[in-house]
C-alpha positions as CSV (number, residue, x, y, z in Angstrom):
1,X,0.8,-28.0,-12.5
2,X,-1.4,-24.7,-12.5
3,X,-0.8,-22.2,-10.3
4,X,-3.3,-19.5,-8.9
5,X,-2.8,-15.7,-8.9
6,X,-3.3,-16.1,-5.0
7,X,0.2,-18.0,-4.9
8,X,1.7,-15.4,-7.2
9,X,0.3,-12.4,-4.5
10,X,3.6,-10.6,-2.4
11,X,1.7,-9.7,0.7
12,X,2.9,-6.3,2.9
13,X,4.1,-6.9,6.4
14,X,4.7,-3.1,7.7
15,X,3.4,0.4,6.2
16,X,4.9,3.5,7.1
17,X,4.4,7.0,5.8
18,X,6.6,10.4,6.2
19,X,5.9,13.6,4.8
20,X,7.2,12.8,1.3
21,X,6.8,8.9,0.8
22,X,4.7,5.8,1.3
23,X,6.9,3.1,2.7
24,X,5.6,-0.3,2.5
25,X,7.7,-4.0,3.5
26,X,6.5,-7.0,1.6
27,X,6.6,-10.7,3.0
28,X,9.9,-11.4,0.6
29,X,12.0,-8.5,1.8
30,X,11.5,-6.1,-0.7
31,X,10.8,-2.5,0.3
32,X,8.6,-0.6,-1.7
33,X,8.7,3.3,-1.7
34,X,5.8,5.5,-3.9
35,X,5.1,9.3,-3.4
36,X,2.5,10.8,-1.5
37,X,1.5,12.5,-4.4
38,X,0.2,9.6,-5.9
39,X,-2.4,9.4,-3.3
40,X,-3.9,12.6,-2.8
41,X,-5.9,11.7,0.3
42,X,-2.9,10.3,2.1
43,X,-0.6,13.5,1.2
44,X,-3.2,16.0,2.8
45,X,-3.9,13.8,6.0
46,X,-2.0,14.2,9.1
47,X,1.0,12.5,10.6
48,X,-1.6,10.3,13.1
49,X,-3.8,10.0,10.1
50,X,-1.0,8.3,8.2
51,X,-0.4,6.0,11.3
52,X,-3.7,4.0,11.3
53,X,-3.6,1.9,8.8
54,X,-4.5,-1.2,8.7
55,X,-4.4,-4.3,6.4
56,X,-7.3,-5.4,3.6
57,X,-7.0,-9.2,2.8
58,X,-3.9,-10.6,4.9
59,X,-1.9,-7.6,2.8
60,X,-2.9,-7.4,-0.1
61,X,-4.1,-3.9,0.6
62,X,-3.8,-1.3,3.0
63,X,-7.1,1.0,4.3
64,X,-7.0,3.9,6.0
65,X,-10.2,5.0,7.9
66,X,-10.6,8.6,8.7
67,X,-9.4,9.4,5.1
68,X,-11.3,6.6,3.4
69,X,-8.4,5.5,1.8
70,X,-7.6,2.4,0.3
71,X,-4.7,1.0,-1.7
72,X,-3.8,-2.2,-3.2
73,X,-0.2,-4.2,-3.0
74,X,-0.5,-4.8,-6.9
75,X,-1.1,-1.1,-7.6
76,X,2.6,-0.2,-6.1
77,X,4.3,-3.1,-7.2
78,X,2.8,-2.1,-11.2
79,X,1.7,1.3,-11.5
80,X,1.3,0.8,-15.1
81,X,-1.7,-1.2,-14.9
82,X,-3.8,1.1,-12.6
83,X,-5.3,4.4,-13.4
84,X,-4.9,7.1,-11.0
């Protein structure tokens, strides 16, 4: 039985942002919690900046518009592998 990395993918459910933090809630309960200062972009932008997000891909990602900002599920859940 093979499976597909598209059954292996935790999707977000909720994205939420304060001054210090990105806050996102995956589909399995986990709570994931980076700092802004990871993401540039998203640490300079203002509090309604931060609140209109919305989801790439069913959440797999998250996009932000007016700060052309786009950041991948995999990319919080393993750092490691992405370059920033």
């Amino acid at each position: 039985m093979s499976t597909s990395a598209e059954d292996c993918e935790v999707l977000a459910v909720d994205v939420s942002c304060n001054n210090e933090t990105l806050d996102v809630v995956l589909e399995d309960g986990r709570r994931v919690s980076v700092p802004l200062a990871w993401f540039p972009r998203l640490l300079r932008a203002t509090p309604k900046q931060r609140t209109a997000w919305e989801f790439l891909g069913r959440g797999r990602g998250i996009h932000w518009e007016s700060i052309d900002e786009d950041i991948s599920i995999a990319s919080l859940l393993h750092p490691e592998k992405f370059i920033w």
